[in-house]
C-alpha positions as CSV (number, residue, x, y, z in Angstrom):
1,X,93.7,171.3,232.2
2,X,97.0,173.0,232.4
3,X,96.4,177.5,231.8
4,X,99.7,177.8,229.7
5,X,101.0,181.2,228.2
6,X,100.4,182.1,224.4
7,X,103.7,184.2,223.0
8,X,102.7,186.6,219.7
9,X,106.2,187.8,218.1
10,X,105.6,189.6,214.9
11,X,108.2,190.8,212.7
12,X,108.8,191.9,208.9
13,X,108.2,189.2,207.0
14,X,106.8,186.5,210.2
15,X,104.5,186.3,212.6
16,X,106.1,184.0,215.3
17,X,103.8,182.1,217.7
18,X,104.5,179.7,220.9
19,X,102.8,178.1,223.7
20,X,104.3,177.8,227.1
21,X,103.8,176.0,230.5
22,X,105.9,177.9,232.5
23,X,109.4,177.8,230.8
24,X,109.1,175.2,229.1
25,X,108.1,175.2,225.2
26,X,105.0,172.7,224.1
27,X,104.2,174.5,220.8
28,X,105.6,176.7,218.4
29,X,104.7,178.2,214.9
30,X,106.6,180.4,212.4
31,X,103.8,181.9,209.7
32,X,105.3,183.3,206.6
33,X,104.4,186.7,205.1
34,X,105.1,187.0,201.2
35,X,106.0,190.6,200.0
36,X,102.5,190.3,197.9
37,X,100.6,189.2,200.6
38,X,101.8,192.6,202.7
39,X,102.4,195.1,199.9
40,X,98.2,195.0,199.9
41,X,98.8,197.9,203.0
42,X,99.3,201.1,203.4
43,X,100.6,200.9,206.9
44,X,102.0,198.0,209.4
45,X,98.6,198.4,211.9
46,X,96.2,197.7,208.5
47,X,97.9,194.3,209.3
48,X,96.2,193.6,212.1
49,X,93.1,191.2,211.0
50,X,95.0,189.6,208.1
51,X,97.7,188.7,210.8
52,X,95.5,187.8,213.6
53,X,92.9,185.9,211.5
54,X,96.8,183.2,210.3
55,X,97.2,183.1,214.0
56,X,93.7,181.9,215.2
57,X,93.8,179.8,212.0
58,X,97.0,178.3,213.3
59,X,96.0,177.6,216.7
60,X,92.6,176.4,215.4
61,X,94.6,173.6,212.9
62,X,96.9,172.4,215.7
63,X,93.9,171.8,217.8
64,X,94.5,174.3,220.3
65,X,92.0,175.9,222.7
66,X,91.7,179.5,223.5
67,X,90.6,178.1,227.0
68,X,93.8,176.9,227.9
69,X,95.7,180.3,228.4
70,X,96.3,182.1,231.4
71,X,97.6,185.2,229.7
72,X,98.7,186.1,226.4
73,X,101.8,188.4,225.5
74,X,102.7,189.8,222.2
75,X,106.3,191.7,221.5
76,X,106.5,195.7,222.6
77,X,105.9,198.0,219.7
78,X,107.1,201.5,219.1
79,X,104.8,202.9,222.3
80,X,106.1,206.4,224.7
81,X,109.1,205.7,226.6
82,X,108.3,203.4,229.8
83,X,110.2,202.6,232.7
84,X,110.9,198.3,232.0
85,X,108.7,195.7,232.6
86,X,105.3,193.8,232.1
87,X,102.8,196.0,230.7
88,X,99.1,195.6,230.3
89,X,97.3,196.2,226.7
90,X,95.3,199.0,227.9
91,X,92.9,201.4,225.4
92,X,95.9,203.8,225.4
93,X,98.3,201.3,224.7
94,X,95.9,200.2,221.4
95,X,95.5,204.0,219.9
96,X,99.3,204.2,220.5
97,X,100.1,201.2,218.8
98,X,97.5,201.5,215.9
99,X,98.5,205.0,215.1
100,X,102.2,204.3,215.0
101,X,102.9,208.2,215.8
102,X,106.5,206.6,217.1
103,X,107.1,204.6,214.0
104,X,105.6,201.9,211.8
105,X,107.3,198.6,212.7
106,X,105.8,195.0,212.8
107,X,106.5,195.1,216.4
108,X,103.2,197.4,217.3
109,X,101.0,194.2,216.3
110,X,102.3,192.5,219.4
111,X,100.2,194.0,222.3
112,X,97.3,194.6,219.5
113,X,97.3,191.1,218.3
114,X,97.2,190.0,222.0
115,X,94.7,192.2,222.8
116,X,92.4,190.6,220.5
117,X,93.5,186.9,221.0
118,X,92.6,187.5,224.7
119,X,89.5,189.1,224.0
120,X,88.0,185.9,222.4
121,X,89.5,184.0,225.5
122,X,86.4,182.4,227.0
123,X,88.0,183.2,230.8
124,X,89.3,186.4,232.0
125,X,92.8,186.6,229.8
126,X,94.9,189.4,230.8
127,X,96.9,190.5,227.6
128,X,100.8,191.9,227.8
129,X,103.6,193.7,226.7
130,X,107.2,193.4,228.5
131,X,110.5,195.5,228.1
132,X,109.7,197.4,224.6
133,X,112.7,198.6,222.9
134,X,111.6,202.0,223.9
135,X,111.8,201.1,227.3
136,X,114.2,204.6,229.2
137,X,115.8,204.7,232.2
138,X,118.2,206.7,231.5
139,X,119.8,209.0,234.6
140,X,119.4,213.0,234.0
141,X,122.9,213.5,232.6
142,X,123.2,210.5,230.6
143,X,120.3,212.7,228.0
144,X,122.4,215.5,228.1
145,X,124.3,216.2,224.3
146,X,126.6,218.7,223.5
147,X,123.9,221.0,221.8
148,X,120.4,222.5,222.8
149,X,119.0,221.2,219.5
150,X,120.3,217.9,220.4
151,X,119.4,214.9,223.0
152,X,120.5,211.4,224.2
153,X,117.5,208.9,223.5
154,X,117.3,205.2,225.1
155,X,115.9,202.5,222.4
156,X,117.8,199.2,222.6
157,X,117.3,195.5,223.2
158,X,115.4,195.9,225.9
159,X,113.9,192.7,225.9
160,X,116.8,190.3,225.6
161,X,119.4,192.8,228.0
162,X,116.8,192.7,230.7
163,X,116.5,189.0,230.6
164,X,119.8,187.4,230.5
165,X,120.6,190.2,233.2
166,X,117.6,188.5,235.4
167,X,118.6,184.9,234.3
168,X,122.1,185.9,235.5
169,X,120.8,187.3,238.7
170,X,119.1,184.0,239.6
171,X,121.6,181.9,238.9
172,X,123.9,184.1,241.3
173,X,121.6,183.8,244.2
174,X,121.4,187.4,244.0
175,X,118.6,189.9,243.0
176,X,118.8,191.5,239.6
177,X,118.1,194.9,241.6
178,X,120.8,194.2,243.5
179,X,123.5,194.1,241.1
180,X,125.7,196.2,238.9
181,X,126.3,194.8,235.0
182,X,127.3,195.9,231.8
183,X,125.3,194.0,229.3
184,X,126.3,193.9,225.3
185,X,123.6,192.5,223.1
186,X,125.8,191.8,219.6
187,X,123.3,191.1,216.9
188,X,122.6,192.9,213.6
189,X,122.9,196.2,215.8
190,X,124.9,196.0,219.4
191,X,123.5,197.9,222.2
192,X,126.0,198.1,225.8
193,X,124.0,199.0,228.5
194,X,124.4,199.9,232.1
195,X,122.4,197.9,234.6
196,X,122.6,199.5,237.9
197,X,120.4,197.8,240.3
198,X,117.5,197.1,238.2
199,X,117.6,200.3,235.9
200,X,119.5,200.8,233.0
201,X,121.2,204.2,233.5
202,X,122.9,204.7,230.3
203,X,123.1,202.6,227.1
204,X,124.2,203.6,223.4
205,X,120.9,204.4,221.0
206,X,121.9,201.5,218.8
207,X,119.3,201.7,216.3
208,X,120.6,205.3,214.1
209,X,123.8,206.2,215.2
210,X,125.3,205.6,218.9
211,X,128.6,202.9,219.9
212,X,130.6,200.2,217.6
213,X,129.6,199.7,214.4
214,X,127.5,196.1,214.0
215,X,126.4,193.6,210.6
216,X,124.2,196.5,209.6
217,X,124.6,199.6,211.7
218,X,127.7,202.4,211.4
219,X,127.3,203.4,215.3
220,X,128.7,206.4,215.7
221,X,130.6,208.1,212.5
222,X,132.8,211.3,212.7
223,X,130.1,214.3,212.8
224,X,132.0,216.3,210.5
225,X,132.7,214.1,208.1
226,X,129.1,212.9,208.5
227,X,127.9,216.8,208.2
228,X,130.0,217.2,205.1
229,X,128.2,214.1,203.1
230,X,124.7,214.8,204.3
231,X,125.1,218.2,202.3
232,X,127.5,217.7,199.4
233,X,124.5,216.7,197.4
234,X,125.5,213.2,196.6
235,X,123.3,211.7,198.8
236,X,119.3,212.0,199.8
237,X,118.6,211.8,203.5
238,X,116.8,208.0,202.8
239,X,120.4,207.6,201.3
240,X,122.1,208.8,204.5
241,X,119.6,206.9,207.1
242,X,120.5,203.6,204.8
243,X,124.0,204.2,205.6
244,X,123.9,204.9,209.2
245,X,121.3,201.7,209.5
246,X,120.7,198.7,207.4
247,X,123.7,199.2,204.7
248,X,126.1,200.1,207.3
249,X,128.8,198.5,209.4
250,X,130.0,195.0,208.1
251,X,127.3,195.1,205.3
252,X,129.0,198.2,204.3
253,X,132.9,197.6,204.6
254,X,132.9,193.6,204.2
255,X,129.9,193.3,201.9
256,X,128.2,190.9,204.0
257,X,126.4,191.2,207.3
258,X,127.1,187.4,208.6
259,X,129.4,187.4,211.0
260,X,129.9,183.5,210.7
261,X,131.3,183.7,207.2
262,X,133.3,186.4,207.4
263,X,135.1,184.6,210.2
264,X,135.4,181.4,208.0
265,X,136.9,184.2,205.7
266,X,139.4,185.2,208.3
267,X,140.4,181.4,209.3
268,X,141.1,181.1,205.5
269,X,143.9,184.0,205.9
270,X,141.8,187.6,204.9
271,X,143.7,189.7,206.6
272,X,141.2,192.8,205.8
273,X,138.3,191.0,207.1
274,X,140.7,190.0,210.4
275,X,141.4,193.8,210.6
276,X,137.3,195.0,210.6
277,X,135.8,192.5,212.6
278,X,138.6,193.5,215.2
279,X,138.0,196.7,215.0
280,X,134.3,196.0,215.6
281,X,135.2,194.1,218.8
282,X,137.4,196.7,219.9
283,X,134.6,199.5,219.6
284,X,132.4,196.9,221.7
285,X,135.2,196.5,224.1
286,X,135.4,200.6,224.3
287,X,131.3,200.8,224.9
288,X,131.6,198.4,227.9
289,X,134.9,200.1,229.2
290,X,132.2,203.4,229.1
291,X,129.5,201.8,230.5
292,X,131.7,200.5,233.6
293,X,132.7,204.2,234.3
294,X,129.1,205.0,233.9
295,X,128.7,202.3,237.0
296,X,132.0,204.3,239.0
297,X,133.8,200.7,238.6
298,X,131.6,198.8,240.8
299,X,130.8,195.6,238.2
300,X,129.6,192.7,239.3
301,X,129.5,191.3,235.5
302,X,130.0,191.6,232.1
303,X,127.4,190.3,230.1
304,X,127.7,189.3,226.8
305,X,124.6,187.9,224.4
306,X,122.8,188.2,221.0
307,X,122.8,186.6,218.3
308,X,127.0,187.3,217.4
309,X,127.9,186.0,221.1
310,X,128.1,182.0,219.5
311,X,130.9,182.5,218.0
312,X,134.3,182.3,220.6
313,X,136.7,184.3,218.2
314,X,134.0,187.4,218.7
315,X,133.7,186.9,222.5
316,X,137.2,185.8,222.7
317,X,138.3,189.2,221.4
318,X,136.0,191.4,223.5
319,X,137.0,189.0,226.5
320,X,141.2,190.3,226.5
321,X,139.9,194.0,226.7
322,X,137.7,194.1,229.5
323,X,138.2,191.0,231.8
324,X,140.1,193.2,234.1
325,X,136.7,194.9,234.3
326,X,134.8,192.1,235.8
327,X,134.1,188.4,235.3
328,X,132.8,187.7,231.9
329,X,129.5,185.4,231.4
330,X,128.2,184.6,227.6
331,X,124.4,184.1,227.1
332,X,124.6,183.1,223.7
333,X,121.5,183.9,221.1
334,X,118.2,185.8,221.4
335,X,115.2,183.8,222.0
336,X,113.0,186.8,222.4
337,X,109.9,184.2,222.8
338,X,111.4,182.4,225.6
339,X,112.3,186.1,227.4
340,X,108.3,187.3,226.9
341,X,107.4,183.9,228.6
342,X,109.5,184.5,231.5
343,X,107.9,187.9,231.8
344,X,104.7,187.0,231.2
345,X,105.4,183.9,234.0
346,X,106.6,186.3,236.5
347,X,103.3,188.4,236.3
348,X,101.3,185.2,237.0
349,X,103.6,183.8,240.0
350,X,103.2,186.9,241.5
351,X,107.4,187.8,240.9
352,X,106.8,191.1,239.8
353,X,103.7,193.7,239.4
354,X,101.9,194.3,236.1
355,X,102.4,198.1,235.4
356,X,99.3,200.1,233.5
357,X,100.6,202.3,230.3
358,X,100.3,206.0,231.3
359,X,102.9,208.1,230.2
360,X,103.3,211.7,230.8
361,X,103.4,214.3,228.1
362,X,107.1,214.6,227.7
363,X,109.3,212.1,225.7
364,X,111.0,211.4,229.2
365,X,110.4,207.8,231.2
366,X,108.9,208.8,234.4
């Protein structure tokens, strides 16, 4: 009987489940959460057995065996900052997750839902975390701001930056640790990261308030001008936090976060909505210009990926600022199942070391 590798992905308003043998799908699930069905909790982790009991259900209907897995890894949740890569659901891991001290998001059910799945595996089933969005690397100066009360923090897309960086290393011939890349995941937020042999050094916080503006995101607005709203009395700070993330960016400027029809927009002659989406790929095209600096020059790629990399008039745009830079390779989408797979696969195969969740006291990466 084949020992394949169960994928837990849960997100807002879905709980995401696959099965792989190796990197190939065999099975895969979306459940559906109604806002009824959730608004019953207080917090994301009182989730936990209403979510796990739809998954067993699932894999119990599609006649599928807990026997069968090898190892079972769940998305990384708001944990301490870790240095990237495979992760085992440890005790310390759990009370992090459950307590959400970092932050309530549907993401801290994936090591805890693992956890349990492999607990009720009838062999010894490791369970996993890989490249959590908190995952820091960050180089001393790259934390520095310009005040005491202030400091740079690394949360990002982890997950899909480190993975297209490694499927890009193996299809070079040449070890992700040995390379220098500048990777831009352009989704509903864009994160440019620095990849110098096998660490990311420096990367915009992309979730509240660092790079180009995105779908739903502002990036980074003029701190005066910012200063001056957040006390004129207009606004709350939920107000503010909405603008900088979630009602930001496109969603703010165009009315509308998709990128696919605001280009249709554009082909039909909008000149305004020609004029914002270039200025959003010229901010991108400034990040990776600052993240090659950041890497003294010495590129061996520019990555570009997420979910806004399918479309050629994005990537075309970003492509005639920075090709001087360094070669240019598109990894189209985010298929954050198949990227916890590959982690997950390399744990088994021996590719890389499973690392045990200790962090130190501070809110640094070791």
């Amino acid at each position: 009987m084949k020992r394949l590798i169960l994928v837990v992905n849960p997100g807002s308003t879905s709980t995401k489940i696959a099965i792989y043998d190796h990197s190939e799908t065999v099975w895969q699930e979306t459940i559906r959460h109604t806002a009824e069905e959730l608004a019953q909790y207080d917090n994301i982790s009182d989730q936990l057995p209403f979510r796990k009991q739809l998954v067993l259900e699932q894999l119990k209907a599609s006649g599928i065996d807990l026997s069968s897995f090898r190892a079972v890894i769940g998305r990384g949740g708001l944990i301490k900052p870790v240095s990237s890569g495979v992760y085992r659901v440890n005790e310390l891991m759990k009370e992090h997750l459950q307590s959400g001290f970092q932050g309530q998001h549907a993401s801290n059910l994936g090591g805890l839902i693992a956890a349990d799945i492999a607990a009720l595996c009838p062999q010894d089933v490791q369970a996993y975390i890989a490249d959590p969005v908190v995952v820091d690397e960050l180089q001393p100066c790259a934390r520095i701001a310009g005040h005491p009360l202030f400091g740079r923090r690394s949360v990002f897309h982890a997950l899909n930056q480190k993975a297209v960086a490694r499927i890009f290393a193996r299809e070079t011939g040449i070890p992700y640790e040995q390379l220098n890349l500048v990777v831009a995941h352009l989704g509903g937020g864009i994160s440019v990261g620095a990849h110098c042999h096998g660490r990311v050094i420096d990367v915009n916080q992309a979730l509240d308030g660092e790079g180009p503006f995105s779908p739903e995101r502002s990036g980074t607005l003029p701190a005066g001008q910012l200063a001056e709203i957040c006390f004129s009395g207009n606004y709350t700070h939920r107000e503010v936090a909405a603008m900088i993330n979630g009602k930001g960016g496109l969603t703010a400027i165009c009315n509308s976060n998709n990128v696919q029809q605001l280009l249709e927009d554009v082909r039909a002659g909008d000149k305004h909505t020609e004029l914002i989406l270039g200025a959003m790929c010229y901010q991108i095209a400034k990040e990776i210009g600052a993240m090659s600096a950041v890497l003294k020059g010495e590129v061996n790629g520019i990555i570009l990926t997420g979910g806004i990399a399918n479309n050629t008039w994005i990537t075309d745009s970003i492509t005639q600022y920075v090709r001087f830079i360094a070669p240019i390779h598109i990894y189209p989408g985010e298929d954050e199942m198949a990227a916890l797979a590959m982690n997950a696969q390399m744990t088994l195969s021996g590719e890389i070391e499973v690392k045990e969740y200790r962090p130190p006291h501070s809110n640094q990466a070791w």
